[in-house]
TORSEMAR-796505 format. One line per 2 residues: number of its first residue (from 1); for each residue x, y, z of N, C-alpha, C. Coordinates in nm, 2 decimals. Layout:
N
NUM	X/Y/Z/X/Y/Z/X/Y/Z; ... .
This chain:
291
1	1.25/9.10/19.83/1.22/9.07/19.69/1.08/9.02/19.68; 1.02/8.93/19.75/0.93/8.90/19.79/0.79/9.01/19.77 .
3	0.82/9.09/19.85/0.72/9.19/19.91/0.75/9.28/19.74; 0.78/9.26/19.71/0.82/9.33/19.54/0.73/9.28/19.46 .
5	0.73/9.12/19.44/0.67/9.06/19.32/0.52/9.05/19.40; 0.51/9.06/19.50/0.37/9.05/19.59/0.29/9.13/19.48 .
7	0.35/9.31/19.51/0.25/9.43/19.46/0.27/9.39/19.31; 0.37/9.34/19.24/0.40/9.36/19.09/0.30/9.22/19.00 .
9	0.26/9.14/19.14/0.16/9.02/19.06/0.03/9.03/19.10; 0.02/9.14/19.15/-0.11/9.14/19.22/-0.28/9.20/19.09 .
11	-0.36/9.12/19.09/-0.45/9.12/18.97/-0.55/9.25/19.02; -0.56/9.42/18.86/-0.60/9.47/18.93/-0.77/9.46/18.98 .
13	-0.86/9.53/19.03/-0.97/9.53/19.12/-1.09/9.49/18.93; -1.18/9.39/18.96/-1.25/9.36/18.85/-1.33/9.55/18.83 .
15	-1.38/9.54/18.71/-1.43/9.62/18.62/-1.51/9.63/18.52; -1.66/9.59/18.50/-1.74/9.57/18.41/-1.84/9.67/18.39 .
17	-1.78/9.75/18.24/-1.81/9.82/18.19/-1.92/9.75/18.14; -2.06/9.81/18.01/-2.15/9.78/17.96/-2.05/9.74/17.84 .
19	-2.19/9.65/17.81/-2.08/9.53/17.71/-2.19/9.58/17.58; -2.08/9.62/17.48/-2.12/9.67/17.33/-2.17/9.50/17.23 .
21	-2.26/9.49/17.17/-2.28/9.37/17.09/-2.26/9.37/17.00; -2.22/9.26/16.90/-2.16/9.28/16.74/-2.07/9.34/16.72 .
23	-2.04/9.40/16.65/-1.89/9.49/16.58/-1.92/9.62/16.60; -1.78/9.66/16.64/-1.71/9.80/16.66/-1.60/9.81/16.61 .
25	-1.54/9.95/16.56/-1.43/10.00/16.53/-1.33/10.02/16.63; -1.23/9.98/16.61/-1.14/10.08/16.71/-1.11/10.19/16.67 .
27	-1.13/10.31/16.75/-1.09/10.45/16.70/-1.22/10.49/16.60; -1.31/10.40/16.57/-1.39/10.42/16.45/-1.28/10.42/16.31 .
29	-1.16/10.33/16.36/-1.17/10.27/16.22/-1.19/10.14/16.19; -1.19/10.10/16.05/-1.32/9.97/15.99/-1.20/9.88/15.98 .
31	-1.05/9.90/15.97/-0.92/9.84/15.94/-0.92/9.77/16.08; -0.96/9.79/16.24/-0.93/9.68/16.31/-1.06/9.70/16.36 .
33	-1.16/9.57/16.39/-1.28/9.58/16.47/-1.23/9.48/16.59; -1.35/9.49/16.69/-1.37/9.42/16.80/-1.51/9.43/16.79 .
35	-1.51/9.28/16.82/-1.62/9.22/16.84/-1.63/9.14/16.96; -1.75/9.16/17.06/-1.80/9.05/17.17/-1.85/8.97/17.13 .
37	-1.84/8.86/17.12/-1.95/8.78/17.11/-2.06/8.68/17.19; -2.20/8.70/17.14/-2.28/8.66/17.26/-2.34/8.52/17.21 .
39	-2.44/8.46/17.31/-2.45/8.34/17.31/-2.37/8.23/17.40; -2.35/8.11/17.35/-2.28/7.99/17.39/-2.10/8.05/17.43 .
41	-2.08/8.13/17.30/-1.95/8.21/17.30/-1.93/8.38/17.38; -2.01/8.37/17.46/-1.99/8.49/17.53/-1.89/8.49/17.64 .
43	-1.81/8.58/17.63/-1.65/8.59/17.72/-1.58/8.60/17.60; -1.59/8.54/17.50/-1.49/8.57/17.36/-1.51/8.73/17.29 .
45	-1.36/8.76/17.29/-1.40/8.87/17.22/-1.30/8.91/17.13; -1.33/8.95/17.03/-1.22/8.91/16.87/-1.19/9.06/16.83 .
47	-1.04/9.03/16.75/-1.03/9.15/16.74/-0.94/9.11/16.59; -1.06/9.20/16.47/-1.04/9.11/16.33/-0.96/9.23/16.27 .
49	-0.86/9.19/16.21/-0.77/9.27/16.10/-0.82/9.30/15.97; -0.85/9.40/15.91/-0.91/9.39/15.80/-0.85/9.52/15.66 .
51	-0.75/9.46/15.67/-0.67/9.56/15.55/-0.65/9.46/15.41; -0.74/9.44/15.34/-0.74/9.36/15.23/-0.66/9.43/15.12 .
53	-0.64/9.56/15.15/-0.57/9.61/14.98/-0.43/9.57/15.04; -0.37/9.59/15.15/-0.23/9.59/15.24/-0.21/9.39/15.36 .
55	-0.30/9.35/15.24/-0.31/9.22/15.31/-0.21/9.19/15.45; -0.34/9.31/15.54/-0.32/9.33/15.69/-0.18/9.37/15.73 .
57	-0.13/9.43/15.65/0.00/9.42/15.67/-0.03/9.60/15.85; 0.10/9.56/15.91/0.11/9.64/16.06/0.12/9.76/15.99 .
59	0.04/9.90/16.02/0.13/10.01/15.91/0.07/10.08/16.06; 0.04/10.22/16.03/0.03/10.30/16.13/-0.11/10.26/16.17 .
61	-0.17/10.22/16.11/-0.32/10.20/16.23/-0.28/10.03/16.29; -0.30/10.06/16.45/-0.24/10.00/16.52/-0.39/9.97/16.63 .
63	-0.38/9.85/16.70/-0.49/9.84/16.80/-0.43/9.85/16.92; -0.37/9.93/16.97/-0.35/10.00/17.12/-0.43/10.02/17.18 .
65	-0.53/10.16/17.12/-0.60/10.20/17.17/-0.74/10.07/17.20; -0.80/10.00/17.15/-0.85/9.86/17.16/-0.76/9.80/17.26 .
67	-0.66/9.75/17.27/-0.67/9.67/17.37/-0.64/9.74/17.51; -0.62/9.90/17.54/-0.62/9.94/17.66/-0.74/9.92/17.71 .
69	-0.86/9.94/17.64/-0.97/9.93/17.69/-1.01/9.85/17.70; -1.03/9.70/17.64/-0.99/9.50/17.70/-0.93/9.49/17.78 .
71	-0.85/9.52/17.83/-0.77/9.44/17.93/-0.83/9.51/18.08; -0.93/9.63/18.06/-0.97/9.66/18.18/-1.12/9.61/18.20 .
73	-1.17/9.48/18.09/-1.28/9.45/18.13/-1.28/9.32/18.17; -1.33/9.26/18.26/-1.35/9.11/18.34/-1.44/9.04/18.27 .
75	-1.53/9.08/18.19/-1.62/8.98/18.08/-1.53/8.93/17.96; -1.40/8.98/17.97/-1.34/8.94/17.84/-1.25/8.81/17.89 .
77	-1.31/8.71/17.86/-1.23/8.58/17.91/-1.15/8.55/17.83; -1.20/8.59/17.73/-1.02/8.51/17.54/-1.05/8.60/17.45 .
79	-0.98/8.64/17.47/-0.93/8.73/17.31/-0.87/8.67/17.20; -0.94/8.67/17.10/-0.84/8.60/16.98/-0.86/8.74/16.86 .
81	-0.77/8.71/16.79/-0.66/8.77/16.72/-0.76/8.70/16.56; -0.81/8.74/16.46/-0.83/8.70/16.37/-0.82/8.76/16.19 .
83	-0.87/8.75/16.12/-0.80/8.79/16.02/-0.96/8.79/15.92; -1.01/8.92/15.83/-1.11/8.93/15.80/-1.03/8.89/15.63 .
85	-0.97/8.91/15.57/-0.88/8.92/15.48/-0.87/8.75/15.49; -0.93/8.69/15.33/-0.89/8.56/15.34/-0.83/8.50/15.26 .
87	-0.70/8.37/15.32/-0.57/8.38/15.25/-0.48/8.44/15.34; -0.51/8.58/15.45/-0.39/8.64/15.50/-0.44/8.63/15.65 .
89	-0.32/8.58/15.74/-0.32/8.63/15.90/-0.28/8.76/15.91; -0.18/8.79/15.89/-0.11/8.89/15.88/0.01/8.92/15.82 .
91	0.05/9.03/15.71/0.20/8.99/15.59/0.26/9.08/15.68; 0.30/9.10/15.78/0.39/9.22/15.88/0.42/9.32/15.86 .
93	0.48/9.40/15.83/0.48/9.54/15.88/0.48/9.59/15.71; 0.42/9.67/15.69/0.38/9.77/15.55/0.49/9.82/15.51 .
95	0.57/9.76/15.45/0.72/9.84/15.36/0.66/9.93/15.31; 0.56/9.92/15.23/0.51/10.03/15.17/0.54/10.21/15.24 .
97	0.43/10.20/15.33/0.47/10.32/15.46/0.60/10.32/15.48; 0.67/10.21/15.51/0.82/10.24/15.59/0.89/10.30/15.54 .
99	0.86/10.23/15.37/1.01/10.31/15.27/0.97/10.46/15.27; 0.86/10.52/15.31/0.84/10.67/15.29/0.89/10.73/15.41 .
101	0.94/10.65/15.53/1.00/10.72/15.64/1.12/10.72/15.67; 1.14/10.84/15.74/1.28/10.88/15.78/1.37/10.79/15.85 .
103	1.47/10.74/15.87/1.50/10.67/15.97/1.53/10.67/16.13; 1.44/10.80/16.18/1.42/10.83/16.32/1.26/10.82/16.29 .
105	1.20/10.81/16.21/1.05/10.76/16.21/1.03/10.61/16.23; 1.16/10.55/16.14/1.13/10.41/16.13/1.12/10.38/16.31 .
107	1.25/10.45/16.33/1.30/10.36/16.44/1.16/10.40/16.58; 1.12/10.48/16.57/0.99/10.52/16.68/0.85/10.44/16.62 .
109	0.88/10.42/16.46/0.74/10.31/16.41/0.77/10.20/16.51; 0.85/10.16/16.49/0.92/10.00/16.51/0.92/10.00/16.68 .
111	0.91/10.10/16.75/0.95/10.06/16.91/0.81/10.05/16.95; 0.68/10.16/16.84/0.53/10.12/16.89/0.51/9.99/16.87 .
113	0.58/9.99/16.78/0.48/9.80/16.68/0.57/9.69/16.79; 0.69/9.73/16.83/0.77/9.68/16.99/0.57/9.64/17.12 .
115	0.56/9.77/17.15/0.49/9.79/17.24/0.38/9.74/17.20; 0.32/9.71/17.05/0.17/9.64/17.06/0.22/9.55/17.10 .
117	0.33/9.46/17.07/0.37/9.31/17.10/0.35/9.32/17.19; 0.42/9.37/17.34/0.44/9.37/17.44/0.30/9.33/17.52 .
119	0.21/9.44/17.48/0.06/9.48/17.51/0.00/9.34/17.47; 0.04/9.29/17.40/-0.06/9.20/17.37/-0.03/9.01/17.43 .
121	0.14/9.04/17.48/0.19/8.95/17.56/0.14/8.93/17.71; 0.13/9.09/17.72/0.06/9.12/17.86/-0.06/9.10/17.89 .
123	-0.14/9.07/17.79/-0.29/9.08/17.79/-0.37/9.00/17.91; -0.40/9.04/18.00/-0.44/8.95/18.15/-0.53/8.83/18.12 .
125	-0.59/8.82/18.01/-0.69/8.71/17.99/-0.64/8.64/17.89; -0.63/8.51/17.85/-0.58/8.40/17.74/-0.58/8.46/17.64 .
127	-0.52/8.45/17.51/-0.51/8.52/17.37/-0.46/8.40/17.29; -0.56/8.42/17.16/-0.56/8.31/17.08/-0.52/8.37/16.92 .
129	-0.39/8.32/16.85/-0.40/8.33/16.75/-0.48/8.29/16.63; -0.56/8.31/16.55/-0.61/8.25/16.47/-0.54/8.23/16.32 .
131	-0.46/8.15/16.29/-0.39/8.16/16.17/-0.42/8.14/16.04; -0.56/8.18/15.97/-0.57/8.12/15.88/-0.49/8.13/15.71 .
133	-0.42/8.22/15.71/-0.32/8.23/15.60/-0.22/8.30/15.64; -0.13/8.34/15.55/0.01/8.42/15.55/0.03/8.49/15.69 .
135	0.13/8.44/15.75/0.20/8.48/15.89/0.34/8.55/15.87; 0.36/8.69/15.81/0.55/8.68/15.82/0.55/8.75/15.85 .
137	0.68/8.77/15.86/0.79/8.88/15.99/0.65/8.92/16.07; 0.64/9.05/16.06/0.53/9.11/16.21/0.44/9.04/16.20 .
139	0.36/8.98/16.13/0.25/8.87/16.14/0.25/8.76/16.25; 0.37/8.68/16.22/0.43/8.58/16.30/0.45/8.62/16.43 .
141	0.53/8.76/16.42/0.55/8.81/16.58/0.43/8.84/16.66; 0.33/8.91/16.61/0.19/8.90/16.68/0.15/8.77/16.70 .
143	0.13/8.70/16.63/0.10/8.55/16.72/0.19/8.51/16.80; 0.33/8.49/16.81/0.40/8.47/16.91/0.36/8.56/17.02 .
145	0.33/8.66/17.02/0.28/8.73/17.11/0.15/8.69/17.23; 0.09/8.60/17.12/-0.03/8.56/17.20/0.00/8.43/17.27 .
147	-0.10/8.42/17.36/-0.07/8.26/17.42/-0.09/8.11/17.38; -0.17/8.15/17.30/-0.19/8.02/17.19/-0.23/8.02/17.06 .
149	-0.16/7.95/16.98/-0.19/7.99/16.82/-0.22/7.84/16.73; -0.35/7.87/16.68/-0.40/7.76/16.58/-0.39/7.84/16.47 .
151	-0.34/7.68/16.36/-0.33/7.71/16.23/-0.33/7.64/16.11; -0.38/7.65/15.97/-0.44/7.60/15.89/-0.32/7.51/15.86 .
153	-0.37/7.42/15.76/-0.21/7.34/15.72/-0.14/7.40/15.66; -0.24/7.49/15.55/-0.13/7.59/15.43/-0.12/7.71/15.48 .
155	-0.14/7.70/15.61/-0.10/7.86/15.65/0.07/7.87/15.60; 0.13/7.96/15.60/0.29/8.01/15.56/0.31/8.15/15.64 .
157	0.40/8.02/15.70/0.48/8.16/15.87/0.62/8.17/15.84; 0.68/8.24/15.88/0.80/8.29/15.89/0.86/8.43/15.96 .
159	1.01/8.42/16.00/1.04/8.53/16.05/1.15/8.59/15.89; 1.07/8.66/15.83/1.17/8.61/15.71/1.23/8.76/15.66 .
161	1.25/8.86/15.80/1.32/9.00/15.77/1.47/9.02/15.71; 1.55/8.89/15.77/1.69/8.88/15.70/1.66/8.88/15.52 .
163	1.57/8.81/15.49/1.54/8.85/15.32/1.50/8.94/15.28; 1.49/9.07/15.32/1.47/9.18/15.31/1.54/9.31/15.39 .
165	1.71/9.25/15.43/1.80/9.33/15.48/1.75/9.37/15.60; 1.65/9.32/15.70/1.59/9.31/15.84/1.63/9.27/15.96 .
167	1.56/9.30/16.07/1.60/9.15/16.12/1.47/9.16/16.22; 1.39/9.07/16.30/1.35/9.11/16.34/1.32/9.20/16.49 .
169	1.21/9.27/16.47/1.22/9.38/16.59/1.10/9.42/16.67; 1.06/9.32/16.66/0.92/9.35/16.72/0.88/9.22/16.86 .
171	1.00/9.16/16.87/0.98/9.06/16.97/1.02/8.92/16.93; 1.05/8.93/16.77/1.11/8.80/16.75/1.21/8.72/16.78 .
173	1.29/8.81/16.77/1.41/8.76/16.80/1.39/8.67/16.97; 1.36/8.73/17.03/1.32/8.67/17.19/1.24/8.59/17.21 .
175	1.08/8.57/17.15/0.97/8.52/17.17/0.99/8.35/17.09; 1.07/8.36/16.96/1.07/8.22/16.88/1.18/8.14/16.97 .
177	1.26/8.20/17.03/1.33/8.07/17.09/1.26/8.03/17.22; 1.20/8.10/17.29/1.14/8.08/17.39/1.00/7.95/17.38 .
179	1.00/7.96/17.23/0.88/7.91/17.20/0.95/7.75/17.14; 1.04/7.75/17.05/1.09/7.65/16.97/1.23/7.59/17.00 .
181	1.28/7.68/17.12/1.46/7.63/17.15/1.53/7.73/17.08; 1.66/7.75/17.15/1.75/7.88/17.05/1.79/7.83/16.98 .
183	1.82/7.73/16.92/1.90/7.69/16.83/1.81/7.67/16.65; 1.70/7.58/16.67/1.60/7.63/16.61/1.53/7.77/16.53 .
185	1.59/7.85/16.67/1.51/7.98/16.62/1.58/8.03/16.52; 1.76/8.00/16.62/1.83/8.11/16.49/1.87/8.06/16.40 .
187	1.81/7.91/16.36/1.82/7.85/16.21/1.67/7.91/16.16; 1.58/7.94/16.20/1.46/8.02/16.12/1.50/8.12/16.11 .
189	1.56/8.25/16.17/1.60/8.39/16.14/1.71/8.37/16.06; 1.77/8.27/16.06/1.89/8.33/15.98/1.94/8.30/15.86 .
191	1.78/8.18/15.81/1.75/8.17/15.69/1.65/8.23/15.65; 1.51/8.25/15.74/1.41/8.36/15.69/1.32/8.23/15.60 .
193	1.34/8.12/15.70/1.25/7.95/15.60/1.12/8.04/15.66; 1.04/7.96/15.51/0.88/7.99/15.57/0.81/7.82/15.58 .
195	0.75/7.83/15.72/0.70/7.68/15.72/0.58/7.67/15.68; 0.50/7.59/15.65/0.30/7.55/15.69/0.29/7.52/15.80 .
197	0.16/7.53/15.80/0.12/7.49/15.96/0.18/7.33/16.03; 0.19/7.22/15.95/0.23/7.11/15.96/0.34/7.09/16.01 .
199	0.44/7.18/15.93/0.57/7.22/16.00/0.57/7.23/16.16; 0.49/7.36/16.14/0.53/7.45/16.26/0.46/7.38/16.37 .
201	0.38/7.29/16.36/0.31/7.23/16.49/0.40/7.15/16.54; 0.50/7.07/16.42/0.55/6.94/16.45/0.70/7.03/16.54 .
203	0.67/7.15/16.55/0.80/7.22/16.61/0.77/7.30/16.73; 0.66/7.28/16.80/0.61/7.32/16.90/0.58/7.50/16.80 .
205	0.53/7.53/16.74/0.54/7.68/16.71/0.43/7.71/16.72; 0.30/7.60/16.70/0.15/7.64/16.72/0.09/7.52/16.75 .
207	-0.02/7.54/16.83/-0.05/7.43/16.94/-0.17/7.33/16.84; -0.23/7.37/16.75/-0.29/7.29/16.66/-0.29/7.34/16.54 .
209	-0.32/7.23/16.46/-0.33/7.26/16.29/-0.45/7.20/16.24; -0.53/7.24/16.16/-0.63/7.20/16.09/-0.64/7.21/15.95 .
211	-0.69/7.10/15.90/-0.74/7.14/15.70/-0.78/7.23/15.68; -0.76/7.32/15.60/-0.80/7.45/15.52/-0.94/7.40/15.47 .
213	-1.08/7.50/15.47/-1.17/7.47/15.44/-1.23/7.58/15.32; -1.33/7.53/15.24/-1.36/7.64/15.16/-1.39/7.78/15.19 .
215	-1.43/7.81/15.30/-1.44/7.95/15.33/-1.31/8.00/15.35; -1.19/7.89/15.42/-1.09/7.97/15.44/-1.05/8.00/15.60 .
217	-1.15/7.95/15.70/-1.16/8.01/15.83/-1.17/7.89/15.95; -1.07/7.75/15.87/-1.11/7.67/15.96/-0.99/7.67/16.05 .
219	-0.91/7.74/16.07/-0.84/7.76/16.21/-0.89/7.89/16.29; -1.00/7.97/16.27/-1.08/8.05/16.33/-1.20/7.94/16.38 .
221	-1.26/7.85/16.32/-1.33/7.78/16.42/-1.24/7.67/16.51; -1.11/7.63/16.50/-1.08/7.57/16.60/-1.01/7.69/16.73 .
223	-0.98/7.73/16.64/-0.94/7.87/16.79/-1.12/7.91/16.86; -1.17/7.92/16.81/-1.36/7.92/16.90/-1.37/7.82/16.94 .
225	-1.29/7.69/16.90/-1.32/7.56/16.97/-1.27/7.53/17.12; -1.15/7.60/17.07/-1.04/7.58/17.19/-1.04/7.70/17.32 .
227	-1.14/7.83/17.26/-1.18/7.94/17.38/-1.28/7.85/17.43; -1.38/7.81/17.40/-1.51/7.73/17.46/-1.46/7.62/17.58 .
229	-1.34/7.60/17.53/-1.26/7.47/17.64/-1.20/7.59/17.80; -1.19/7.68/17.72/-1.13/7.80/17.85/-1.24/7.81/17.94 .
231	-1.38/7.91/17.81/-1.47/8.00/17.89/-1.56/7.90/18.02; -1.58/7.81/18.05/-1.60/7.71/18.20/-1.56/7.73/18.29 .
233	-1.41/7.78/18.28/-1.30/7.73/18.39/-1.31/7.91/18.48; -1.26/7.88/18.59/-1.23/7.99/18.66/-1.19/8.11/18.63 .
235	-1.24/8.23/18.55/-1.10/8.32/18.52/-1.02/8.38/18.59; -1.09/8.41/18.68/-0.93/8.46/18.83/-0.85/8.37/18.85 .
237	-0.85/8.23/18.83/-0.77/8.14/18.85/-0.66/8.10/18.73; -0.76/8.13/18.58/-0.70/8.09/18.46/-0.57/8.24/18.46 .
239	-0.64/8.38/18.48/-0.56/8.48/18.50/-0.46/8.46/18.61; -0.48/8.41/18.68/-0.31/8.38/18.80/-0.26/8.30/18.74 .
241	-0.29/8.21/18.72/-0.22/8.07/18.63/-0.10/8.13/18.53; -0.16/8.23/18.44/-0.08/8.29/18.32/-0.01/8.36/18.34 .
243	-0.01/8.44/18.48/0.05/8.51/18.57/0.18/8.43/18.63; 0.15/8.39/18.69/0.29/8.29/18.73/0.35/8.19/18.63 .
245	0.32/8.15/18.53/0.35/8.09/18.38/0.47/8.20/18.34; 0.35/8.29/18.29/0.48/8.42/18.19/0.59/8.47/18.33 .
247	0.57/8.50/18.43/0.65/8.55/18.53/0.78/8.43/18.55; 0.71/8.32/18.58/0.79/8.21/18.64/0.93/8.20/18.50 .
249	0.89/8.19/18.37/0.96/8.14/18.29/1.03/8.25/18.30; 1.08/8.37/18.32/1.18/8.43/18.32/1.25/8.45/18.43 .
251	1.26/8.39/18.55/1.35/8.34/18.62/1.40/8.19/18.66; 1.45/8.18/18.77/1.52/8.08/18.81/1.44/7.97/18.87 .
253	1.40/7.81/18.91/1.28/7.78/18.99/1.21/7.81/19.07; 1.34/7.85/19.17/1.31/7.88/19.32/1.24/8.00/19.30 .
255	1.29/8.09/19.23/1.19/8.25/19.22/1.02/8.21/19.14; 1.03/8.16/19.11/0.95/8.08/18.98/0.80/8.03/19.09 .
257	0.84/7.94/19.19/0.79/7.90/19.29/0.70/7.98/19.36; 0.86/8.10/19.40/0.76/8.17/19.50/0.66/8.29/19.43 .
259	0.68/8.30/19.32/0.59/8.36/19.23/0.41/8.26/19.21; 0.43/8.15/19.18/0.31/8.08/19.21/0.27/8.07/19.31 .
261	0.34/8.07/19.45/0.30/8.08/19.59/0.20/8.24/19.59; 0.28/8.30/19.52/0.24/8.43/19.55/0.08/8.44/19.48 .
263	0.06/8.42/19.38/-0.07/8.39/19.29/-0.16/8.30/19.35; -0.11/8.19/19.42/-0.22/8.08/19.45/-0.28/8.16/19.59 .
265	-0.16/8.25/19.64/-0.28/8.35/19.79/-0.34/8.40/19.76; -0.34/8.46/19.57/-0.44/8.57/19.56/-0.61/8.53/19.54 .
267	-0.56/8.39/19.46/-0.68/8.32/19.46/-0.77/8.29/19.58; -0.70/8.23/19.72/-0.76/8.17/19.82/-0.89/8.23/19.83 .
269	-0.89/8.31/19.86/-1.01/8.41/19.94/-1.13/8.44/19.81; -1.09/8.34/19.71/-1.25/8.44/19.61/-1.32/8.32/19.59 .
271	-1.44/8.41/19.56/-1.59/8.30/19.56/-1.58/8.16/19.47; -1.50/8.16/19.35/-1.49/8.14/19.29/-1.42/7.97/19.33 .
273	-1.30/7.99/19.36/-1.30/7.89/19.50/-1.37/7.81/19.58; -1.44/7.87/19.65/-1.50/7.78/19.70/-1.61/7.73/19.61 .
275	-1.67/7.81/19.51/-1.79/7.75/19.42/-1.76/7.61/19.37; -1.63/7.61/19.32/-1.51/7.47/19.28/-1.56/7.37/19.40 .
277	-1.49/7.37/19.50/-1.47/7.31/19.64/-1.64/7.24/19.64; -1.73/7.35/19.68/-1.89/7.30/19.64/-1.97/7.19/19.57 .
279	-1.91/7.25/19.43/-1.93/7.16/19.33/-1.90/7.04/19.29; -1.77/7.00/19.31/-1.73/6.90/19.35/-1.83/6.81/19.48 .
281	-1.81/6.82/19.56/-1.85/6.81/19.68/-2.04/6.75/19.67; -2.08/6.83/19.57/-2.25/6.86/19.55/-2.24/6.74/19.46 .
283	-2.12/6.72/19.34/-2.11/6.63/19.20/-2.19/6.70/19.13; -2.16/6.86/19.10/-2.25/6.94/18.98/-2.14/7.00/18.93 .
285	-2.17/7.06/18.78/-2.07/7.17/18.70/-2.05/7.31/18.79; -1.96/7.33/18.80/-1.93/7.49/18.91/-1.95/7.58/18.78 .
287	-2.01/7.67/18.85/-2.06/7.82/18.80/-2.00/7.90/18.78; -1.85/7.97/18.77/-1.77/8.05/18.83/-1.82/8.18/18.75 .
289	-1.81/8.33/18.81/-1.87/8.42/18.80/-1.73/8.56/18.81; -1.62/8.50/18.86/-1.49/8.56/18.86/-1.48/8.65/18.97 .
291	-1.52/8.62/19.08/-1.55/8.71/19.19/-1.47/8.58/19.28 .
């Protein structure tokens, strides 16, 4: 079993493609961009929703193809999740489109919009939700998806598909109790309550909440507050860490254990390491370079 989770945790070989500046399309479309950003904030790289007539709502343009291509780059230390549309994080999945589909269409929409979650659960480097307004059903589930989520006070979240003869299907059902306790959760699904951020912090559902500011964007500057607290730290280390975290929580301790055993050997041997060890040692800030 061992020699199983060895090859299945093992982080793959770094990869630093040339790094694009400012805004891009995915696919060349203008509905999801990615953005690097340089300066103080370099290693952050955002990936902004921007369907204002469909206030962001998940329809068929989807960012797959964007994040296959992130997750193979080692300059990408945080990914956050943001929302160009202000007032909205994301209103979840586009009834609009759905009611025009067959119900062998719905059910193959619904197992992609399955797999962006997944993809974005998987994501090898930290992922930040940025919540600055309306979070429901698939909205909510993409931030659950991610590994950390800030949010305004008047943001409004919910999993609220049972009010619309739903339920959810995109990871909800699994991801909110994991996050808030089962009991919890299936009093949220099974009334379809929509909380504010004030709520939802005071329920472990998002890791900070901030006042809503006139632009509208001040849980996008605390989620840039809280990547800048990341981008310092080791990322081969921060990426094993998250590695044995998501792995560990789905078993028993003892497997759990030797899952971090397994992660902390992968670490041993990189520069990165010892730069720590050094620095310390020297009493200077360590450099780390992810090698």
């Amino acid at each position: 079993m061992l020699r199983v989770l060895s090859s299945s945790l093992r982080l793959p070989r770094p990869w630093r493609p040339p790094r694009a500046r400012g805004c891009a399309s995915a696919a060349g479309n203008p509905e999801i961009q990615v953005r690097a950003l340089a300066g103080p904030n370099q290693g952050v790289t955002e990936i902004l929703m921007n369907r204002p007539r469909a206030r962001n709502a998940l329809g068929h343009v989807l960012m797959l193809e964007a994040l296959a291509q992130l997750r193979q780059d080692w300059q990408v230390r945080v990914l956050l999740f943001r929302s160009g549309v202000k007032g909205v994080f994301c209103a979840g999945a586009d009834l609009k489109e759905r009611e025009q589909m067959s119900e062998t269409e719905v059910g193959v929409f619904v197992q992609r919009l399955r797999g962006l979650m997944n993809d974005i659960a998987a994501f090898p480097a930290p992922t930040i939700a940025a919540m600055d307004g309306f979070a429901l059903g698939g909205g909510l589930e993409l931030a659950l998806a991610c590994d950390l989520r800030v949010a305004a006070s008047s943001t409004v979240m919910g999993l609220i598909e049972t009010t619309r003869g739903l339920l959810p299907g995109a990871g909800g059902t699994q991801r909110l109790p994991r996050c808030v306790g089962v009991s919890l959760a299936k009093e949220l699904i099974f009334t379809g309550r929509r909380l504010n951020g004030t709520q939802a912090q005071a329920m472990g559902l998002v890791n900070h909440v901030v006042a809503q500011n006139e632009e509208g964007d001040a849980a996008y500057h605390r989620a840039r507050a809280l990547a800048q607290e990341i981008l310092p730290q080791a990322p081969i280390a921060v990426r094993l860490g998250k590695v044995a975290i998501d792995r560990g929580m789905e078993v028993d301790i003892a497997s759990g254990m030797a899952i971090e055993g397994i992660c902390y050997a992968q670490n041993i041997p990189t520069q990165d390491r010892l730069e720590g060890m050094a620095a310390f040692r020297e009493k200077r800030p360590p450099k780390f370079v992810g090698e």
